[in-house]
N, C-alpha and C positions, 0 to 999 in steps of 0.2 A: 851683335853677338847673341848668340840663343841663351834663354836664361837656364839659370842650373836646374835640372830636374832629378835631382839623385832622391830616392826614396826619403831622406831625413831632409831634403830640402823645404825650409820654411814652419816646419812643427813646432820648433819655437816660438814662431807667431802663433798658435793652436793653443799651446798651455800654458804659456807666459807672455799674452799679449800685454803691449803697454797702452793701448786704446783698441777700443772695441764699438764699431758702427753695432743699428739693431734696426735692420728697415723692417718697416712694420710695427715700431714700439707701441705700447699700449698702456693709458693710464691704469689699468688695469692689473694688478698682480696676478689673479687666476686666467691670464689671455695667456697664448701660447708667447705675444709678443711683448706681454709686460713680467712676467715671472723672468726673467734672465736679469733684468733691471733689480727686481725685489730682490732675488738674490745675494746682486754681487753687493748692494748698499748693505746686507745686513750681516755678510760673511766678510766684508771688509779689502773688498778689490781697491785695489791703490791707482789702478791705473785711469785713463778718459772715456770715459760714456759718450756716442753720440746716437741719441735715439734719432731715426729719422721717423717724421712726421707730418705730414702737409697741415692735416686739420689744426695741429695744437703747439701751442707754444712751451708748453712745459709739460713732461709727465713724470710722475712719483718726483717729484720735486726738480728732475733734471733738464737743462733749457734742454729744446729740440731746435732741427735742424727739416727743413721743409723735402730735400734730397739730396742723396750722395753728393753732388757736385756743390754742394753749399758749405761741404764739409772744410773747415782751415785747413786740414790736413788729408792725408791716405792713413786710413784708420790701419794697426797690424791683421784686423779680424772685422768680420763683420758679421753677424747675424741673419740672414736670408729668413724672414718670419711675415713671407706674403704669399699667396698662392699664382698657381696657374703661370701665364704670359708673367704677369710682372716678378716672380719668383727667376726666370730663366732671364728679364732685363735687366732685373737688379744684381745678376751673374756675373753677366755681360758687362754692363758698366763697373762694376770691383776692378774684374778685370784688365780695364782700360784706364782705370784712376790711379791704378799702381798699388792694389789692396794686397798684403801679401798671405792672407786665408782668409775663406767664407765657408761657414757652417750652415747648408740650404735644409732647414726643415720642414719646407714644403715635399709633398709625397706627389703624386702623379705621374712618375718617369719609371723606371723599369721595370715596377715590379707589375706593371698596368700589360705589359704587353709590348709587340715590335717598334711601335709608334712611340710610346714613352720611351723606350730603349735610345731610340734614334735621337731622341730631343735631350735626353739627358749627354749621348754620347758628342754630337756637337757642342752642347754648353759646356762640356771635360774639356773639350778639344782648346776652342779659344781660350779659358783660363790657363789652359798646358801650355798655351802659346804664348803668353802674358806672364810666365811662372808662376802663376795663382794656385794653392791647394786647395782642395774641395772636399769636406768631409760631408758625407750624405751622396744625394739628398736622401729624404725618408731618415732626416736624424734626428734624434731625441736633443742631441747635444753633448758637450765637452764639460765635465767639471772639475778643476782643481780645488782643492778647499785648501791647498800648502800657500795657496797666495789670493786664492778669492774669485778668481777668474770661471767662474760656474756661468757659461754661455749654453744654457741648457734649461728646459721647462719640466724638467719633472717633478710631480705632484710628492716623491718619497722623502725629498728633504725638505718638505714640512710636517710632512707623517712623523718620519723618525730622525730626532736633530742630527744634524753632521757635526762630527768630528774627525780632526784630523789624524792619520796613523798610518802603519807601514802596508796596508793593499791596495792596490790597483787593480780596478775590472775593468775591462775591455769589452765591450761588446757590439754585434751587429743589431743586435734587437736592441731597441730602447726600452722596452718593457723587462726583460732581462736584468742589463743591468742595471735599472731600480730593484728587481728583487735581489740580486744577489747584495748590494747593497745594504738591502734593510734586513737580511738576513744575520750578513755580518755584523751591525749593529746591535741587531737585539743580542748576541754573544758578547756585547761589549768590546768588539773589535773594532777603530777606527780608519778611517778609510781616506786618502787623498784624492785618487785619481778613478773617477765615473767618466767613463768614455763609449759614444754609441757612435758609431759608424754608419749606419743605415747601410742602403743599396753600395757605399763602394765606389763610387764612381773613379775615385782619384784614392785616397787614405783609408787603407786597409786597418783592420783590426792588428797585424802584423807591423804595418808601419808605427802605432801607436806602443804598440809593447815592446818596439825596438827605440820607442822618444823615450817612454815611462823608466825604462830599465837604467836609464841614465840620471835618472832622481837618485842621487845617495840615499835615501830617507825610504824610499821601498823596498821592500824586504819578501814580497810575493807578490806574484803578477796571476791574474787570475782570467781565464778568456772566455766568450759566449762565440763560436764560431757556427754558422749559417753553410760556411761554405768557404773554400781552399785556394782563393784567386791565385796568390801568388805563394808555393808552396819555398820558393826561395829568402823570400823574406820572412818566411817565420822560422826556417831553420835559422837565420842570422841570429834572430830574436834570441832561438833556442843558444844558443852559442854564447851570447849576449851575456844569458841567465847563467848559466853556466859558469863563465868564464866572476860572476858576483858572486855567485852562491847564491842565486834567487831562483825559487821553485816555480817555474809554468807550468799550469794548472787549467785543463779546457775540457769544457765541456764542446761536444761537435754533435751536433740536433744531426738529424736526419739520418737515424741509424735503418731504419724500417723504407720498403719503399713509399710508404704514406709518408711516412716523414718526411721523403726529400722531394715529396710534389708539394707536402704544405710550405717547407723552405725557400721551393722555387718562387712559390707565391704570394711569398713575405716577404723576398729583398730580391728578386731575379737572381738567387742563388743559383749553383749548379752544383748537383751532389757528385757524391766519389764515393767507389764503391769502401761500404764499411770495415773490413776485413785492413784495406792499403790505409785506408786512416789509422786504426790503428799500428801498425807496421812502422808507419811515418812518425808516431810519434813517439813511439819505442825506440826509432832510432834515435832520435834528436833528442831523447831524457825530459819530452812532454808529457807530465802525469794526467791521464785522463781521466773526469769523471762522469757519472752516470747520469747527473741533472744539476741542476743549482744547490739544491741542497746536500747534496754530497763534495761538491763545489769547496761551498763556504765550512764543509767538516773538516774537509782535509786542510784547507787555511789555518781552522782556529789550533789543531794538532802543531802545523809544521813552523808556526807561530810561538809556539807556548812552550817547545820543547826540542830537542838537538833531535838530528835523525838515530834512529837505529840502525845498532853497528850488526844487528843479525837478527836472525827470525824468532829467536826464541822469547817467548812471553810467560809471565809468572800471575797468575792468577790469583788476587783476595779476595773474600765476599764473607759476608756473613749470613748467608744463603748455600746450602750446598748445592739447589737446583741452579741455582746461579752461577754456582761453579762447575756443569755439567754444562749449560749451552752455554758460557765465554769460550771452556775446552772447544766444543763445539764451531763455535764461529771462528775461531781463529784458525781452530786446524783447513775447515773450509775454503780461507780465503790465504791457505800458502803458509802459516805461520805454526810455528811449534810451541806443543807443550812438554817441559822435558823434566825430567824431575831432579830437585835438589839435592845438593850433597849432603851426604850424613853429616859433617859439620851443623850445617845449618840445621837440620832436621833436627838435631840433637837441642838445638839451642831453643828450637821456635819448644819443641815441649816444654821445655824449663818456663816458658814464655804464658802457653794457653792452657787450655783445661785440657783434660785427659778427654774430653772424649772428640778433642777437634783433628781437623784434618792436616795435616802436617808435610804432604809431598809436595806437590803442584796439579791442580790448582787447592790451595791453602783456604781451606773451609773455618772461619773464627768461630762460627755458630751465632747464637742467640745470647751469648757473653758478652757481647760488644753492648747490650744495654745495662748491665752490670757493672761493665767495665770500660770506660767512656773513649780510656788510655789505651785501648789493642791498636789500634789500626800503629799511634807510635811508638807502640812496642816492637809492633812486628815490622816494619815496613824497616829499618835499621841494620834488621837481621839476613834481611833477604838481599839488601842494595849491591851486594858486592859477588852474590852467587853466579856460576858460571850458567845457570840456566837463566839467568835473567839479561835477556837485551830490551826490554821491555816490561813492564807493568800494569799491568788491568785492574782496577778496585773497582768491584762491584756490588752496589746498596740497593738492594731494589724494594728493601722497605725502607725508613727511618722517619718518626714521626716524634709523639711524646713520649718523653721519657732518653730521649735520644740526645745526645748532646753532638748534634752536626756541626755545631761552629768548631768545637775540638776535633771535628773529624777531618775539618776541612782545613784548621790551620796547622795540624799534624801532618795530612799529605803534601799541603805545600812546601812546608818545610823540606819536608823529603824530598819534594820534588827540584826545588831551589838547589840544594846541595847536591844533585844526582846528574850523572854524562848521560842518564837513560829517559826516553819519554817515560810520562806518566799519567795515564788516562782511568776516569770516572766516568762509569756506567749511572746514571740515578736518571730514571724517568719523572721522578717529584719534583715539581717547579723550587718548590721551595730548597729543597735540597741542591737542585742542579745549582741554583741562584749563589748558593753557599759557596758554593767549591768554585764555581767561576768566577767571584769576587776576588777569590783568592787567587785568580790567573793562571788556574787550573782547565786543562780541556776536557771537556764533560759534552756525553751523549746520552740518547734517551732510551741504547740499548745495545744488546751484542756486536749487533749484525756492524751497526754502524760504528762502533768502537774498533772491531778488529779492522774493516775495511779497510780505515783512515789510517791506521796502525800498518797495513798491508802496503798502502800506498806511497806512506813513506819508506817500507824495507825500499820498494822497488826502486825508489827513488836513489837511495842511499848505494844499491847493488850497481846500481847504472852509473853512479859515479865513480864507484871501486871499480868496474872495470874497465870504465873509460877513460880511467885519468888518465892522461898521455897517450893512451892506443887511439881513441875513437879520433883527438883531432890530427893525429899523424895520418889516418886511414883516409880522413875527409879530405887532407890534402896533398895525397898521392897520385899522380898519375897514373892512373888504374888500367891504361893502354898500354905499358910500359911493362908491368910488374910479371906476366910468364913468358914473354920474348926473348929472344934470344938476337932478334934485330929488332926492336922497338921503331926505328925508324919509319919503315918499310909496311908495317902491322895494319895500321888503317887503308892506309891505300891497296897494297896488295889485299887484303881479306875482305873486305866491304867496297872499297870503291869500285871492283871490276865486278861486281855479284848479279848474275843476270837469269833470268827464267824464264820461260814459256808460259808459266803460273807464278803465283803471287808464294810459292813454294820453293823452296831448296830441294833436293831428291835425299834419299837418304845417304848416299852416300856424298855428296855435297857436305852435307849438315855435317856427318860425322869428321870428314875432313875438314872444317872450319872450327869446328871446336878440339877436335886435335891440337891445332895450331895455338889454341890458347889455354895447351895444358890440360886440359880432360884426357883421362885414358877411356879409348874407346876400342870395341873389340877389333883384333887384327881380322881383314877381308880381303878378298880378292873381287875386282868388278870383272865381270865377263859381260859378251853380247852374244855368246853361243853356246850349243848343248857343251860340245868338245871342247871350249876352253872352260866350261864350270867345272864338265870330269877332272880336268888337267888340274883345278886350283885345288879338287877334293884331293887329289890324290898327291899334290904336292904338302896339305895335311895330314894327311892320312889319319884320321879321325871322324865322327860324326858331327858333320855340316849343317846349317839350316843355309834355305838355299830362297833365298827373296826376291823379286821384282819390283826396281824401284824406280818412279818419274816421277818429277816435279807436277808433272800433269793427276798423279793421281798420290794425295799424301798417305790416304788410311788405305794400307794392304791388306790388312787383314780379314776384314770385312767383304773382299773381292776373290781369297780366296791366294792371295802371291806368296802366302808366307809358308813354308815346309819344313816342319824341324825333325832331326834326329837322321839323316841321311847318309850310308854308311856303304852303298856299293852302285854299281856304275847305271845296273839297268833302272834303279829306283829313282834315282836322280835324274836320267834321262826321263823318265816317266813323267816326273816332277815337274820338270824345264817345259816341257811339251805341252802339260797343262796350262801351268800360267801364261807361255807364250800364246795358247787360242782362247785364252781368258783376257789378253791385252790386245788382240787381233777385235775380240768382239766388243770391248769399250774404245775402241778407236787408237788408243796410243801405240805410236810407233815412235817411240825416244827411247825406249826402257832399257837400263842396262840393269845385269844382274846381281846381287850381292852373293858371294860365299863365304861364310866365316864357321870358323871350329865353335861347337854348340859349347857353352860354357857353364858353369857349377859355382856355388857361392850359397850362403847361409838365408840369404833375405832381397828379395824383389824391394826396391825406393824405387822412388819418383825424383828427375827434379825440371822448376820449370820457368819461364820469363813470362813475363807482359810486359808491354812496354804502355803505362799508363797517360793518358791525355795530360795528369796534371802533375803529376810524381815522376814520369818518367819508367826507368825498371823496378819491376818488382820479380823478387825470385820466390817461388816455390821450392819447399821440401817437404817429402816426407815418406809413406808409405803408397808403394808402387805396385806394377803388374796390370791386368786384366777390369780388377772391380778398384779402379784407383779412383775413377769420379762417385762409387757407391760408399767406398767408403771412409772419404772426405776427412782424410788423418793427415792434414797437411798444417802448415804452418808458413806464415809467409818473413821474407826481410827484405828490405832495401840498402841493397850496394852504396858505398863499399860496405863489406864487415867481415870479420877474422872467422878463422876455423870454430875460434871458444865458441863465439856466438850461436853459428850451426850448431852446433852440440849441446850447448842449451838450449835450444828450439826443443831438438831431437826432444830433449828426455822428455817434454814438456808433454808429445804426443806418446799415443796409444803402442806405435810400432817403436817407442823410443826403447818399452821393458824386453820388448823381443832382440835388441839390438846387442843391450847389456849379458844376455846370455841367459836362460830360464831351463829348468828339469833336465840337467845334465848339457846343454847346447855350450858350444862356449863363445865367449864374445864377439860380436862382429868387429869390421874396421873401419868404426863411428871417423876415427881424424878421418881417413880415407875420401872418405863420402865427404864429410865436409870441407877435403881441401879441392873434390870434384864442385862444389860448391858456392866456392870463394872463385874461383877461378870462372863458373862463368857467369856470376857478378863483373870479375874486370870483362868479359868478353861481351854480355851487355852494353856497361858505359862504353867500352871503345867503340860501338859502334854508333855511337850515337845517333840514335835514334832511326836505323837503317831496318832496326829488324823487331818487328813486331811481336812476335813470339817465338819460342823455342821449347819442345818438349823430348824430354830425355827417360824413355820407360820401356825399358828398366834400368835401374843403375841395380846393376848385381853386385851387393856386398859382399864381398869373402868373409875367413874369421879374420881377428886380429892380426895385422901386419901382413897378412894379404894381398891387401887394397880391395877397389874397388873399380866393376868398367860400365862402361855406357855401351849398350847392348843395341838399342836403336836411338834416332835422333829426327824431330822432325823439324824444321826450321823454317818462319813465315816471313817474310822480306814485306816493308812499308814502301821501298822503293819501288819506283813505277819498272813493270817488267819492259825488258827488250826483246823483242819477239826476232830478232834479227840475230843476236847472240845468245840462243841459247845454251 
């Protein structure tokens, strides 16, 4: 029988081994093959050590064992800490011993080039074959500190002692996750689960945040992502977290094109364009951040305090400048300052001096050394105001004369008792020191206070409006949803789809997307002067009058496109031209488009790729002629609802033009966005047939309107049949 290989197969051997091989052991603590040993003796792994050894009998006190095969047992894990050939035999025999994981921290395989690829992908192959999981190689190591099992040499847990507590970092890089690590630490945050994945071979960063998130005891999952192997398994993860209440949290290196060659050449990464990264993680409620140290910010916030139930932030300082850039930073990164009700306002006077600030943001002054009691005088006042979902105290002096222990066990107070976060700006160690004793989240300034504050609204909105829609969306038949014969829909629409070119013609395109509910403009195809007259005149209106073939996608450029055509000899005129304009690029397939010329408030965009590692991705946004100059787009990955488009919308530049400006009146935003949603399902149902799709213009009407698909250009991945065109 083949052994089980389902992604969670065997990770228990990984972070809760009950013995643990170590080829390569080393009397040695600072060796790469004796630190795994020092470790677990001194963090208290319960479970059997067998260092393998040929030369020595005993290292840091534990017998040894000469090789694998001497072993009494199949160890659950074994340690790979030799290099080269004997790194890839020591694989091999796990393998064959009945080992059920090896952590290979030897390096030489993918990241070196085709040849390390090959020898690493063999040595996958037989453990896969054996159900052996392979974390690495090129790994730092695995460490649990919830039970001891630190099968990993990194220098950071003797720098900065481990202790146990509710995060888990994930990471491809080993260097990584020691700093974010020791980063979390010096916040006085403890940490269980340090995990480095190296190259991948087998055990994704994804596979581990889907073992971790099954720890009751973690409470944020935090990732160093390299690159996106299996974009399925992390959305599980995401689901995972979700379905706890535990916040993913990733950083994803390789935003710059240097970036994802340095990537490639640290673990045999393979970048993704940065744009669908984010996309993807937006879908799935993955908070991203900017570096490790924004990482570990956003941790110590969604740690210390409930999410924010809305945008708006109340601002203290006893600095007024201080209270001009938090305004500032906050409004920057999405968040509001709103000012409080005369209630309160009436009370904080009663409260400060007359010459203090009293609206929002709330200026104490240079009182607060006077008066040691403001920050709990005031902070009582404000807790329940409707302008506060949030909290900022900003100190950006306090020194002698200042009484910070009062300052600090006053906010905590406040902060213990309160539904709201509550964040400290103070760049003074000593002061920072104060207020984070008291398990308080505290940063070294604006920028990074609101951010972290930013990251949790967004976190908080994606759960409001996901609850119940986003997993009913994820598990809808999205082939099904604007049929009227669902049966029928794949097979009739994609599976007979054939070309001359790797192209649909346009009137193809627009009849394929018809069928899955886009409104696209009414036409008539002809192949002659006399039947184009015949369709104008069964309009009888002003026509634009097109030539379109699969053979040739961009008309316009060639001269086929004619708009505004309203009587017989112009239109013959018209026909005539593009017909010895297609005579002299060679095509002879072309049939003609006529459709009534059409009117509407605003030229959009909308658009597909069909991505190597995500799959669809849809474009929206502002459309027409300068739509690649001026890059007013936004992207989502299907499924997603009408809401969603319309948040995107407002997001962009064409979103204020949309709402209606100096007299204009609204366009018809649902419209467009249920043109949208619709060919998201037309996408997935084609799984993976059709390459890309460009729909410009989608001419918005006003309000209740609608909205139609003017042209459409559509690119098939399936191979053409030159036989069926």
């Amino acid at each position: 029988m083949a052994p089980d290989f389902s992604r969670q197969h065997g990770l228990d051997k990984l972070l809760a081994p009950a013995s643990i091989a170590i080829v390569g052991a080393s009397d040695n603590p600072d060796k790469i093959g004796g630190r795994p040993i020092h470790y677990m003796r001194r963090h208290g792994y319960t479970g059997t050590l067998y260092p393998i050894n040929p030369q020595r009998t005993q290292v840091q006190g534990e017998r040894t064992w000469p090789n694998l095969d001497a072993l009494p047992a199949a160890p659950d894990l074994a340690i790979v800490a030799v290099a080269g050939e004997q790194a890839v035999q020591a694989v091999n025999r796990c393998a064959e011993l009945g080992v059920a994981a090896a952590i290979v921290i030897s390096a030489g395989f993918s990241e070196t080039g085709a040849e390390g690829r090959a020898q690493q992908d063999a040595m996958t192959a037989r453990a896969r074959a054996a159900g052996m999981r392979i974390v690495g190689p090129n790994s730092q190591g695995l460490a649990n500190f919830g039970n001891g099992a630190i099968a990993c040499f990194s220098t950071m847990f003797l720098e900065i002692e481990p202790a146990d507590g509710p995060v888990a970092v994930i990471s491809q890089s080993g260097g990584m996750s020691a700093m974010v690590y020791g980063l979390l630490r010096q916040r006085g945050l403890g940490v269980r689960h340090v995990h480095a994945t190296g190259n991948e071979a087998d055990v994704t960063v994804a596979d581990l945040a889907c073992a971790v998130l099954r720890d009751p005891e973690v409470r944020i999952v935090l990732l160093y992502l390299e690159s996106l192997q299996d974009v399925g398994a992390l959305a599980h993860a995401a689901a995972l977290a979700r379905e706890r209440g535990v916040p993913l949290v990733a950083v994803k290196s390789g935003r710059s094109e240097a970036g994802a060659r340095a990537a490639a050449s640290h673990t045999g990464a393979m970048a993704s364009e940065d744009r669908v990264v984010d996309a993807y993680f937006e879908h799935h409620g993955i908070l991203r951040a900017r570096d490790p140290h924004e990482l570990v910010r956003i941790a110590e916030l969604a740690l210390r305090s409930p999410l924010p139930q809305g945008p708006r932030v109340v601002v203290v300082s006893n600095s007024g400048a201080s209270c001009v850039l938090a305004s500032d930073a906050a409004i920057e990164h999405g968040l509001q300052i709103a000012p409080l009700a005369d209630p309160t306002q009436r009370e904080l006077v009663n409260r400060l001096p007359g010459y203090a600030t009293t609206t929002n943001p709330i200026d104490i002054t240079a009182a607060l050394l006077s008066n040691n009691g403001l920050f709990g005088q005031v902070l009582p006042v404000i807790a329940d105001d409707p302008a506060a979902d949030m909290f900022l105290i900003d100190i950006p002096v306090a020194g002698r004369g200042y009484d910070v222990g009062t300052f600090a066990a006053d906010t905590a107070a406040f902060a213990q008792a309160s539904t709201k976060p509550v964040v400290v700006v103070a760049w003074q160690d000593n002061v920072a020191a104060a207020f984070r004793a008291q398990g308080v989240a505290v940063y070294a300034d604006e920028q990074q206070a609101t951010r972290a504050m930013a990251a949790l609204h967004r976190l908080h909105q994606w759960q409001a409006r996901n609850a119940g829609h986003r997993h009913a969306l994820a598990h809808r038949d999205s082939s099904t949803s604007t049929q009227t014969n669902p049966e029928s829909t794949t097979t009739d629409a994609f599976g007979s789809l054939h070309s001359r070119s790797s192209f649909l013609s346009e009137s193809q395109s627009l009849a394929l997307l018809s069928r899955y509910g886009l409104t696209v403009a009414d036409h008539t195809c002809c192949t002659d002067a006399d039947a184009a007259v015949a369709a104008w005149r069964a309009i009888d209106a002003p026509v634009a009058l097109k030539a379109c073939s699969a053979r040739l996608p961009h008309k316009s450029e060639h001269g086929l496109v004619t708009l505004g055509l309203n009587d017989e000899c112009t239109l013959r005129d018209a026909f005539d031209r593009q017909a010895k304009t297609l005579a002299a690029l060679g095509i002879d397939d072309a049939t003609w488009i006529v459709a009534r010329m059409q009117d509407g408030l605003h030229e959009c965009a909308l658009g597909m790729r069909h991505d190597p590692v995500f799959g669809p991705v849809i474009m929206i946004g502002s459309g027409g002629k300068y739509v690649e100059a001026m890059q007013d787009v936004a992207l989502l990955l299907p499924p997603f609802s009408a809401e969603d488009v319309i948040e995107k919308l407002q997001g962009l530049r064409i979103g204020t033009l949309l709402a209606g400006v100096r007299g204009d009146p609204p366009a018809d935003i649902a419209a467009f966005a249920r043109q949208a949603v619709q060919l998201g399902d037309c996408a997935l149902a084609a799984n993976g047939k059709l390459a890309s799709i460009d729909i410009n213009p989608v001419l918005v009407r006003a309000q209740g309107q609608g909205a139609i698909a003017l042209d459409a250009l559509i690119e098939l991945t399936t191979t053409p049949d030159p036989e069926n065109p």
